[in-house]
VOMARDO-147754 format. One record per residue (C-alpha): residue in one letter; x, y, z. Coordinates in steps of 0.05 Angstrom, whole numbers, plus 5000, padded with zeros to 4 digits. Layout:
BEGIN
<pt "a",<X,Y,Z>>;
...
// end
This chain:
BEGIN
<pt "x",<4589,5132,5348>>;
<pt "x",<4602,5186,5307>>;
<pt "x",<4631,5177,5232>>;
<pt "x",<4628,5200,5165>>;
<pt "x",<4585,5147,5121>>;
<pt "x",<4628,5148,5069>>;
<pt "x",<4684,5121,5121>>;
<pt "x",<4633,5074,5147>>;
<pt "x",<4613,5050,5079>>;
<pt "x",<4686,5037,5064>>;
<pt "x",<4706,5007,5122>>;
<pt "x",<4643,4948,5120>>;
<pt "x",<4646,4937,5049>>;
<pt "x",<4721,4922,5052>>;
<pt "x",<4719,4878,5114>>;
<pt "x",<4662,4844,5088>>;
<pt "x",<4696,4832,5025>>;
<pt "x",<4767,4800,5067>>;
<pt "x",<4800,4862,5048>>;
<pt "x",<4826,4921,5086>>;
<pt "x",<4792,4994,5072>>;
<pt "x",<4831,5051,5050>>;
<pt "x",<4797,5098,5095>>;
<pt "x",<4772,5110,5178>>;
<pt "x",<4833,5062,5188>>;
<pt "x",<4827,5094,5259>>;
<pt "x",<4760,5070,5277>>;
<pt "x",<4786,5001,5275>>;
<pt "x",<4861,5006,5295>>;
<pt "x",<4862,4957,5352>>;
<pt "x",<4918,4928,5396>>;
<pt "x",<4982,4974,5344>>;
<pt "x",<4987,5037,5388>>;
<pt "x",<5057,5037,5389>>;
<pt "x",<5070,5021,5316>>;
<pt "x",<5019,5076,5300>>;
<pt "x",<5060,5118,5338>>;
<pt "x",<5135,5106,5310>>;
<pt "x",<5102,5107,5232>>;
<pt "x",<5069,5170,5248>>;
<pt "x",<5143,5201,5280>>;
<pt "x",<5172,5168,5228>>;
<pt "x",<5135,5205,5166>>;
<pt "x",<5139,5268,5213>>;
<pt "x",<5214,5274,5202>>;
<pt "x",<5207,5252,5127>>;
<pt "x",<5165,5313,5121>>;
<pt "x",<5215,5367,5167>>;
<pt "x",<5277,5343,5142>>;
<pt "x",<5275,5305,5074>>;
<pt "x",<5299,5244,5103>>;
<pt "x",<5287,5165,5075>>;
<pt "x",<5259,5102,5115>>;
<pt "x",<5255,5034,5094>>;
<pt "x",<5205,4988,5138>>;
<pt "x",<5191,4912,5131>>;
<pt "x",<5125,4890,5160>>;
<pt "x",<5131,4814,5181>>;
<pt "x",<5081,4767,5211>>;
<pt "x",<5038,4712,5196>>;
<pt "x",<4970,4711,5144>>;
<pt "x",<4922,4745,5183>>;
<pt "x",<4973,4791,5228>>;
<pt "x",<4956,4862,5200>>;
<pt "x",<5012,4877,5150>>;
<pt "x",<4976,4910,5094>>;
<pt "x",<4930,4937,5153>>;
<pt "x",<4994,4970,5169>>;
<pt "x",<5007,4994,5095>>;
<pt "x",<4932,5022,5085>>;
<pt "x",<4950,5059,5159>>;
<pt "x",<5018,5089,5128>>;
<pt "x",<4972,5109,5067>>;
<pt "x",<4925,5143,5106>>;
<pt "x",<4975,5185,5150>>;
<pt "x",<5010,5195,5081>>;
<pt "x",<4955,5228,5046>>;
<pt "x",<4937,5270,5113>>;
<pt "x",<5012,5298,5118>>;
<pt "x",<5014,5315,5042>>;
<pt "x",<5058,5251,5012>>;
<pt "x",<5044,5230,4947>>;
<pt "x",<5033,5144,4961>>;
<pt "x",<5031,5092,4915>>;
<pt "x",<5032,5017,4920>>;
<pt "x",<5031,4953,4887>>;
<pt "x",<5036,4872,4895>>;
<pt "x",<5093,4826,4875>>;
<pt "x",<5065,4777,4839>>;
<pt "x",<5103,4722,4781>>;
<pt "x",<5096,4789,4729>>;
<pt "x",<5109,4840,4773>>;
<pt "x",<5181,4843,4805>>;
<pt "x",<5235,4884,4824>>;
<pt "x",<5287,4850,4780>>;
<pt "x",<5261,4805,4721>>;
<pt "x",<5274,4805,4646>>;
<pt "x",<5209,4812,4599>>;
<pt "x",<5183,4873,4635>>;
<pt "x",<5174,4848,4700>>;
<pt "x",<5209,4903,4733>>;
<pt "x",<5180,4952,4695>>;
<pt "x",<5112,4926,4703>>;
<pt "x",<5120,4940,4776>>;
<pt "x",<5135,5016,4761>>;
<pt "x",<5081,5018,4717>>;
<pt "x",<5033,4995,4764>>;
<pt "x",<5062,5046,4818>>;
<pt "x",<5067,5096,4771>>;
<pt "x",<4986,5081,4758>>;
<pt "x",<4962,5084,4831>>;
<pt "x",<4998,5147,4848>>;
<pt "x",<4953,5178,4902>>;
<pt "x",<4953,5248,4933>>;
<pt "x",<4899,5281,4981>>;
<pt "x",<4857,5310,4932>>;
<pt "x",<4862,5246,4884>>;
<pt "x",<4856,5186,4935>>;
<pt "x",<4842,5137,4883>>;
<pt "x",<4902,5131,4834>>;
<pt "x",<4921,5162,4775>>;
<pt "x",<4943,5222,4809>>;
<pt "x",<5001,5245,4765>>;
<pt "x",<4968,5287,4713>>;
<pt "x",<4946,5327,4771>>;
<pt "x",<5003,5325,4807>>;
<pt "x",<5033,5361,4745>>;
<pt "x",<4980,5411,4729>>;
<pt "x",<4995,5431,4795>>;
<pt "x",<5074,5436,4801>>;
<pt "x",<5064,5483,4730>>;
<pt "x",<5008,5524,4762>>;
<pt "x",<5043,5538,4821>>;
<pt "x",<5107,5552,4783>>;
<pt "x",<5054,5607,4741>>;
<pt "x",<5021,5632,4811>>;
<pt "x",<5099,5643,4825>>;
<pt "x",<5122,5680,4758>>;
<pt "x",<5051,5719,4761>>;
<pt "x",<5082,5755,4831>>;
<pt "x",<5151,5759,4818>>;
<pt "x",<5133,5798,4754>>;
<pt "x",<5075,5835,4786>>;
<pt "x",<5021,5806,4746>>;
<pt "x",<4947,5811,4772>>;
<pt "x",<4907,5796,4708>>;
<pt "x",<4905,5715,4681>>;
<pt "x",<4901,5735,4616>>;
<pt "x",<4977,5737,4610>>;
<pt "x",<4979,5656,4622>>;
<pt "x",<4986,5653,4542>>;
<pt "x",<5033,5716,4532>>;
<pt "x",<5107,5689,4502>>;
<pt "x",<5130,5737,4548>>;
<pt "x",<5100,5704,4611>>;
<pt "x",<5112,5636,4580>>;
<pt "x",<5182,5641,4575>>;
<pt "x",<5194,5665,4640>>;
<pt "x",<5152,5601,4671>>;
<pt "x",<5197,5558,4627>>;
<pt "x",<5268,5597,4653>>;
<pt "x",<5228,5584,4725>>;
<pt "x",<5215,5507,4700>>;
<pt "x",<5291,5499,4685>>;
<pt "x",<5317,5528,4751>>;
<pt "x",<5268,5487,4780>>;
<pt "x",<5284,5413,4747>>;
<pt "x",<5356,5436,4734>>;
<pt "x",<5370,5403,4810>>;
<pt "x",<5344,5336,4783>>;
<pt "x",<5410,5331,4724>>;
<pt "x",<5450,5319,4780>>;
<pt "x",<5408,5245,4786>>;
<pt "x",<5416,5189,4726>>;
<pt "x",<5364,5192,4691>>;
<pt "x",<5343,5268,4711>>;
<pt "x",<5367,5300,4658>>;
<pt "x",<5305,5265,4607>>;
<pt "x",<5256,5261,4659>>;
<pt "x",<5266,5344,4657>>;
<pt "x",<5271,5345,4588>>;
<pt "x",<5192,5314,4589>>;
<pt "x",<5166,5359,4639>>;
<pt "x",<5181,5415,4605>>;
<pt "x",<5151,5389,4542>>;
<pt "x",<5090,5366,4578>>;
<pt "x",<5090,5455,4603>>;
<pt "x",<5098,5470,4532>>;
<pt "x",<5044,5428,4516>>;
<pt "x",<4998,5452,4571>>;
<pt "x",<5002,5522,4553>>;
<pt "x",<4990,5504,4483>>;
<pt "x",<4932,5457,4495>>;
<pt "x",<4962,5405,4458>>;
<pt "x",<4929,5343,4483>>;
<pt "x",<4961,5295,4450>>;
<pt "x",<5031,5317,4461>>;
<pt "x",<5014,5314,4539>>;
<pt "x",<4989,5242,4530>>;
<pt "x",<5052,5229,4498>>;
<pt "x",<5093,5256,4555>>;
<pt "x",<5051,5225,4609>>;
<pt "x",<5067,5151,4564>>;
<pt "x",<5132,5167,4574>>;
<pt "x",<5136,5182,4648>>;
<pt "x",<5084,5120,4665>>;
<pt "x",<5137,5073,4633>>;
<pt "x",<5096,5053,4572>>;
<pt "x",<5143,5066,4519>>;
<pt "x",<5172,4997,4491>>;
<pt "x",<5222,5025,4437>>;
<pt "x",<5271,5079,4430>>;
<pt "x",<5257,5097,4372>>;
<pt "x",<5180,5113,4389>>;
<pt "x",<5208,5159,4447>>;
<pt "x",<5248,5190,4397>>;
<pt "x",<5198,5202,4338>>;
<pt "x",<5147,5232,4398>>;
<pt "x",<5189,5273,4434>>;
<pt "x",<5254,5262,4419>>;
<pt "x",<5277,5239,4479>>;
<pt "x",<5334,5184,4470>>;
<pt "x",<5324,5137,4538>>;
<pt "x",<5256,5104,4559>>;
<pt "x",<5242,5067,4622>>;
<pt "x",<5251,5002,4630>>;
<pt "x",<5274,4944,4669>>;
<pt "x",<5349,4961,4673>>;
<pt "x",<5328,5033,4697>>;
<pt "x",<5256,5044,4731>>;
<pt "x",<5291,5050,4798>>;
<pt "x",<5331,5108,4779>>;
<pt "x",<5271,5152,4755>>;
<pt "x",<5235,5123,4810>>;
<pt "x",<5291,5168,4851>>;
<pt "x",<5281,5221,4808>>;
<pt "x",<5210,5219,4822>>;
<pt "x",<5222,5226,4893>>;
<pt "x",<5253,5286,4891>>;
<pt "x",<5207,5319,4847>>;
<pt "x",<5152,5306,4890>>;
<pt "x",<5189,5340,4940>>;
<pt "x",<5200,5400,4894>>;
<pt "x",<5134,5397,4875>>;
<pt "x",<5115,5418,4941>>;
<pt "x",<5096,5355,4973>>;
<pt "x",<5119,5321,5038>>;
<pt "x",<5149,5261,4996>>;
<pt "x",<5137,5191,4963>>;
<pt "x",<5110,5131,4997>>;
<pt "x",<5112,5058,4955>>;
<pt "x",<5083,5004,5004>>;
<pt "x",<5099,4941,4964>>;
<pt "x",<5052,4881,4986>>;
<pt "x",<5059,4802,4983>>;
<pt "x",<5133,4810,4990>>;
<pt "x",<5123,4729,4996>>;
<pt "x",<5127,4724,4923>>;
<pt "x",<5204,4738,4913>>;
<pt "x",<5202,4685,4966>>;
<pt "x",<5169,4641,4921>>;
<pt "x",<5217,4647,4856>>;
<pt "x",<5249,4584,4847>>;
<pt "x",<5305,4602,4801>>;
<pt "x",<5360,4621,4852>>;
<pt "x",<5393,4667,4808>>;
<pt "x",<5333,4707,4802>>;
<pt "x",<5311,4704,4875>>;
<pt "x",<5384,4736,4890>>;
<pt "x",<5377,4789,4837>>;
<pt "x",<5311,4820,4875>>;
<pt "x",<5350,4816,4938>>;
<pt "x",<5401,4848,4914>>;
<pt "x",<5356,4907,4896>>;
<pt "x",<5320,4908,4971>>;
<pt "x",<5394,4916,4995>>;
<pt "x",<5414,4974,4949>>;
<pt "x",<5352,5005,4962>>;
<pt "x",<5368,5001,5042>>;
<pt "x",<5442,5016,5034>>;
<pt "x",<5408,5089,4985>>;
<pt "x",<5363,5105,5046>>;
<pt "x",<5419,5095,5096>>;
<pt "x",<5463,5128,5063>>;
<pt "x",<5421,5181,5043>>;
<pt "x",<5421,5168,4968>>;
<pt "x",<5351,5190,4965>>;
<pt "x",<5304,5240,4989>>;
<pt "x",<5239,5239,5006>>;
<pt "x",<5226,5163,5006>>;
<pt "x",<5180,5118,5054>>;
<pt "x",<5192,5048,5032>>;
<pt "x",<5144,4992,5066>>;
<pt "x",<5154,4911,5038>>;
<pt "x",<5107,4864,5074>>;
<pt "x",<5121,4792,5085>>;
<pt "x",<5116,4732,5128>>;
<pt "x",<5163,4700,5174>>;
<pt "x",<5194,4656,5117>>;
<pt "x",<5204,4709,5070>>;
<pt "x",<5249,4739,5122>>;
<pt "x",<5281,4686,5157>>;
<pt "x",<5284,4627,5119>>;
<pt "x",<5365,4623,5111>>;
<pt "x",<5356,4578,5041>>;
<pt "x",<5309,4623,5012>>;
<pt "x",<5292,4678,5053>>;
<pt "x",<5322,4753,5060>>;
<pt "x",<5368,4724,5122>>;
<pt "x",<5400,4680,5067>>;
<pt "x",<5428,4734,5034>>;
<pt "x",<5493,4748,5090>>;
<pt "x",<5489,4835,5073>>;
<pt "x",<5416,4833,5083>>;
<pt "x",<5411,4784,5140>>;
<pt "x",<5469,4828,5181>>;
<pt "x",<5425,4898,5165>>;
<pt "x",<5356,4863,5182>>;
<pt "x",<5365,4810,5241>>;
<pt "x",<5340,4849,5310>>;
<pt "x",<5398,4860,5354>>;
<pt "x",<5351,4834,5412>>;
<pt "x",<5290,4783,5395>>;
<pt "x",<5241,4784,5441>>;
<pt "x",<5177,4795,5424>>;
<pt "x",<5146,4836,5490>>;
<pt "x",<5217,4880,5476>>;
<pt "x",<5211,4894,5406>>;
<pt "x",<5256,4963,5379>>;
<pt "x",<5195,4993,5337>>;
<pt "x",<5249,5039,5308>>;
<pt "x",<5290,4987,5266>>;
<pt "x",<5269,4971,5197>>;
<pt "x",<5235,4904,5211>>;
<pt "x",<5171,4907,5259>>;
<pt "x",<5143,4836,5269>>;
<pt "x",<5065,4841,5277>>;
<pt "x",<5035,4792,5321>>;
<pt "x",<4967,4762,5321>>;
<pt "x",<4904,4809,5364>>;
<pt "x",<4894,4772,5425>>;
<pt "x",<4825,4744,5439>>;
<pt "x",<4815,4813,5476>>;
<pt "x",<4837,4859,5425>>;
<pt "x",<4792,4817,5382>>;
<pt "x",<4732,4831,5425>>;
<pt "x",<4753,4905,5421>>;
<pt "x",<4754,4904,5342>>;
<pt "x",<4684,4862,5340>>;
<pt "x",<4652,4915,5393>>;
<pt "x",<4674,4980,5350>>;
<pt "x",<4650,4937,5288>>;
<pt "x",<4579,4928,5312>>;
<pt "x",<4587,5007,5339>>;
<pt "x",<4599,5028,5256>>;
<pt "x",<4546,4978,5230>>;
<pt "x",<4490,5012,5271>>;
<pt "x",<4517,5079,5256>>;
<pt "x",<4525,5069,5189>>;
<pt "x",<4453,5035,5180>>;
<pt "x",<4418,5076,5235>>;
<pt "x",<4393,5030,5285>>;
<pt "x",<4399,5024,5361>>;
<pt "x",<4451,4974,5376>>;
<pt "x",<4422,4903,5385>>;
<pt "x",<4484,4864,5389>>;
<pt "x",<4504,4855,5460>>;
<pt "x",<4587,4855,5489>>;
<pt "x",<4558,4791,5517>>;
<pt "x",<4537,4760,5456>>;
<pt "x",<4597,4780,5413>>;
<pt "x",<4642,4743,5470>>;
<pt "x",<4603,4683,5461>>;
<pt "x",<4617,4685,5389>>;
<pt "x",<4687,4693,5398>>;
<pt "x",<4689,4637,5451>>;
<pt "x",<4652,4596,5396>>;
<pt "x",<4705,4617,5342>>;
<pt "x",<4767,4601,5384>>;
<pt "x",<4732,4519,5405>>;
<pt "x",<4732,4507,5339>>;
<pt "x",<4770,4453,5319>>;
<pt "x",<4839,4475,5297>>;
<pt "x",<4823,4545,5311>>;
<pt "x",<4890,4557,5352>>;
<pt "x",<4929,4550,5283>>;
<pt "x",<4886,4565,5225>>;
<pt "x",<4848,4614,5248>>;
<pt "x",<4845,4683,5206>>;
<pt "x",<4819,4756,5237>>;
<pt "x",<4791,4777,5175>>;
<pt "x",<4745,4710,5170>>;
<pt "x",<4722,4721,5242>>;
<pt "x",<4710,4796,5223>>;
<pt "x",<4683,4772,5152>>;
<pt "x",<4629,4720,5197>>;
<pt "x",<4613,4775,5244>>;
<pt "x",<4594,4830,5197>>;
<pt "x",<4550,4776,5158>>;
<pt "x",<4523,4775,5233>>;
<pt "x",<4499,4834,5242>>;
<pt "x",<4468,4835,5167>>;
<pt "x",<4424,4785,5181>>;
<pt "x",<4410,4807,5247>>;
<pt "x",<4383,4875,5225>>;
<pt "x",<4334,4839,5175>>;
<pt "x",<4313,4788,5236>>;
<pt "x",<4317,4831,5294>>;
<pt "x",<4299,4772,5340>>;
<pt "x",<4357,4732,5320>>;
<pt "x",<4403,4711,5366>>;
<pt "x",<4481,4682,5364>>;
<pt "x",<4470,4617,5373>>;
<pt "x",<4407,4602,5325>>;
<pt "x",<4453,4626,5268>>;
<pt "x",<4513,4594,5286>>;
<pt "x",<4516,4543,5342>>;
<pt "x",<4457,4516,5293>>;
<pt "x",<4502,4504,5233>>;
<pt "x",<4551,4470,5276>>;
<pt "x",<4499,4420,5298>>;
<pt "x",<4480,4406,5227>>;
<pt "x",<4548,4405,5202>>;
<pt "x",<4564,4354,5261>>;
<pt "x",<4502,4312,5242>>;
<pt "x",<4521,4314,5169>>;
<pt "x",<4586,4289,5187>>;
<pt "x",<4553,4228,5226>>;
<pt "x",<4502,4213,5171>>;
<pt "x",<4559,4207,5118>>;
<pt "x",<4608,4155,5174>>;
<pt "x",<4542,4113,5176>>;
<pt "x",<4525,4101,5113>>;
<pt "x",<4610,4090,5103>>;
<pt "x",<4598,4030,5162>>;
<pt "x",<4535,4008,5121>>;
<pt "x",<4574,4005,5058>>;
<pt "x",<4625,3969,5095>>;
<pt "x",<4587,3922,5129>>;
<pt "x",<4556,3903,5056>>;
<pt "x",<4621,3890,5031>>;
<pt "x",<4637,3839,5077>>;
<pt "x",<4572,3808,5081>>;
// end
């Protein structure tokens, strides 16, 4: 197998750590043609035309949601999107009071991601970027060859007339008119080398201003971000990403369980009521540039006491017109993920051992044989047909092959069928001496 080691070394130190990799997503996609398919038309037409999609990945622990959301990350960053993501959790929310909202936009906000930054934290650049291109711009309109004018008034002024006309399409947006306001401070301060003005501009567009009246000593800017607003400049964001000269925004928003979770009713309802305006903006076309992903199990969805589907708007938008699983429409908003069947498993498990040797360099000692009988061994188990996880059996498999290329003579069943036997005879040792004890008792 062919593949770049620093794919490889992401993709094994992930699944060995029971998480998925950010990269070679392809290597590994098993058994999710189709959906690969639809997400990749999908983002496609985000890119030609400017239009918004919202997508719910549903299915069990263990299914392949936020494989799904790393896949949609990975096409993202090819096609030129700017992604982020982030987890609900108890702090992090889309409607809360104490800055849980805005703690969600601030961790978006932090693990904004673009092709040539991959790892978060992308905005600064993204910025630099939009200004220099908006310079490259000026520099041929006005016939300029030599860089040296970057720090001319002259030349600045006309990048900041070019800055206006350029943001000026934002006003039209609540909250637009200050998030334009701060870019063009944050040019003023780039062409100035004024470092700590740009650090004050990029607090204010990461959400981390607390108070008014800090915006307004700073920069003198009247509005901050917060919970009441995020989602608005979170809008505006989209469509300066778009102006920026990127394909658009994608926010895959994981663990979508946790709304689920909130007790409070009133709360619960308040989060739903911002997953239906976001759906009713994107069908209506109330934003631009967006690619939306929540990821959830079956409950979050379909519970009807706590669940999406008892919410009556959202549960007449989201429930399938036909439910059948072998007849699922991929190009709804919901796609149900089912588990890999035992085959597909094989499939993964067979490319997995294909990487490891790659990656390590060594001849493939692992035989399609052997890795079935490990699989037949995983599904016997007892309970195995309900509790049984992909990315444990992946987890055992890779710690497999590990130990297998330090003992090259080591075979399946030594390591494994072994521990059962012990485990078994463990178990028996501990009901005898329980009898014993018993039979002392009574005695």
């Amino acid at each position: 197998m062919k593949i770049k080691r620093r794919d490889s070394a992401d993709i094994l130190s992930a699944l060995a750590g029971g998480v998925v990799p950010k990269r070679g997503l392809q290597y590994i996609m098993v058994g999710r043609e189709a959906e690969m398919k639809q997400i990749r038309e999908e983002l496609r037409d985000i890119k030609e035309n400017g239009n918004s999609m919202i997508k719910f990945f549903i299915g069990a622990y263990g299914t392949g949601k936020s494989f799904m959301q790393n896949f949609v990350r990975q096409v993202g960053l090819e096609e030129g999107f700017v992604v982020t993501n982030a987890d609900f959790t108890p702090h992090r929310r889309l409607y809360g009071s104490d800055n849980q909202a805005l703690a969600l936009y601030n961790e978006l906000i932090k693990n904004l991601s673009t092709k040539s930054a991959p790892q978060g934290n992308a905005l600064p650049i993204i910025l630099d970027q939009w200004i220099m291109g908006l310079q490259k711009k000026v520099m041929e309109d006005l016939d300029y060859e030599d860089k040296a004018v970057l720090e001319e008034s002259v030349f600045v002024q006309a990048v900041e007339k070019e800055i206006v006309k350029a943001v000026s399409h934002l006003d039209e947006l609540t909250g637009g008119y200050d998030f334009a306001k701060v870019l063009s401070i944050y040019y003023k301060s780039f062409v100035k080398q004024d470092k700590e003005k740009q650090r004050q501009a990029l607090r204010w567009l990461r959400g981390e201003y607390l108070t008014k009246t800090d915006a307004m000593r700073d920069l003198e800017i009247r509005e901050i971000i917060n919970d009441s607003n995020y989602y608005s400049y979170l809008k505006v964001l989209c469509k300066f990403v778009r102006q920026a000269g990127y394909s658009g925004l994608i926010i895959n928003l994981d663990e979508a369980v946790n709304l689920y979770k909130i007790t409070h009713r009133e709360a619960r309802e308040k989060n739903y009521d911002y997953i239906l305006m976001i759906y009713n903006d994107i069908l209506q076309g109330s934003v631009e540039g967006l690619y939306i992903t929540f990821s959830g199990t079956p409950e979050f969805l379909e519970d009807e006491r706590r669940g999406l589907y008892s919410y009556q708007a959202l549960k007449r938008r989201l429930k399938p017109a036909v439910e059948k699983e072998e007849y699922q429409d991929l190009r709804q908003a919901v796609m149900k993920l089912t588990p890999l069947t035992p085959e597909e498993t094989l499939i993964l498990l067979m490319n997995i051992r294909d990487i490891h040797a790659a990656h390590y360099g060594y001849e493939i000692n692992v035989t399609d044989e052997e890795i079935r009988k490990y699989l037949l061994w995983t599904y016997k188990r007892p309970g195995a047909e309900k509790h049984i996880i992909l990315g444990d059996v992946v987890r055992q498999f890779i710690s497999f092959l590990n130990i297998k290329m330090e003992h090259p003579t080591l075979n399946f069943e030594e390591l494994y069928i072994g521990e059962e036997t012990r485990e078994n005879n463990s178990s028996e040792k501990v009901i005898d001496i329980h009898k014993r004890f018993k039979r002392t008792q009574l005695s």
